[in-house]
N, C-alpha and C positions, 0 to 999 in steps of 0.2 A: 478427764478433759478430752483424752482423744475418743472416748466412747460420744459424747456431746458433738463434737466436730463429724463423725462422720456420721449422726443423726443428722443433721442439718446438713450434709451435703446430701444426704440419703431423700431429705423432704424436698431440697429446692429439683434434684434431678426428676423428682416423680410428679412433682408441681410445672416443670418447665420454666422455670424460675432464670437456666440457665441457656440462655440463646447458643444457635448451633452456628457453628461458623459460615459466614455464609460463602455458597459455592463458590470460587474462583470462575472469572469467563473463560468460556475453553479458548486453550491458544488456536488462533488460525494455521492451516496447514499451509505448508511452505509449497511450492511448485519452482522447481529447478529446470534450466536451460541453460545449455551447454553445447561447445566446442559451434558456436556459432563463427562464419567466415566470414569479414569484411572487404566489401568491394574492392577489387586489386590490390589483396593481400592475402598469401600465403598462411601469414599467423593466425591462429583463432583463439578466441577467448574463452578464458577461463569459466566453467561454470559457476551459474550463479543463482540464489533460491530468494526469492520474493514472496509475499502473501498474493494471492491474484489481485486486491484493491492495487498492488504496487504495482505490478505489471500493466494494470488498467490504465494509471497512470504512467508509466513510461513508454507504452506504446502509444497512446497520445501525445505525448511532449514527439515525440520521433514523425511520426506520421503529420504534425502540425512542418507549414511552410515555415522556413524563415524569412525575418523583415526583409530581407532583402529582395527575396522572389515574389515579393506579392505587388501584384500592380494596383495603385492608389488613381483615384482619378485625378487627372492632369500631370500626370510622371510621364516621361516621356518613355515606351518603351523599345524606340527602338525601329518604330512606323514612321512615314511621313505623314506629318499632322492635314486632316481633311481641310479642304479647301471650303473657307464660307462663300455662300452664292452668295 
């Protein structure tokens, strides 16, 4: 019985019978940044390792204004409103 069984794995491995595993995606390399200093603070923070898409996206979230600082048209920012002729 075991002589038949390992004919028959013998046939399907030489046939290709048996799919190869397929490759896993290579993992993304991590990029760490560290002991960064916050504006008028002494503390610095921990480092920390992202893929670059993440980094791509968190220095854009950072570099984006917030709703507050963005002037909208008709908000008043602050100017005396021009005078209609």
């Amino acid at each position: 019985m075991t002589r038949m069984a390992l004919a028959a794995l013998a046939a399907a491995l030489s046939s290709g019978a048996l799919a190869e595993r397929p490759a896993s995606p290579p993992e993304e390399r991590l990029i760490c940044r560290g002991g960064e200093r916050q504006l008028s603070s002494r503390i610095r923070t921990a480092r920390r390792c992202r893929t670059a898409e993440q980094w791509r996206l968190e220095d854009e979230a950072a570099n984006r204004l917030p709703p507050s600082l963005q002037v909208t048209q008709g908000q008043n920012d602050g100017r005396a409103p021009a005078q209609p002729h």
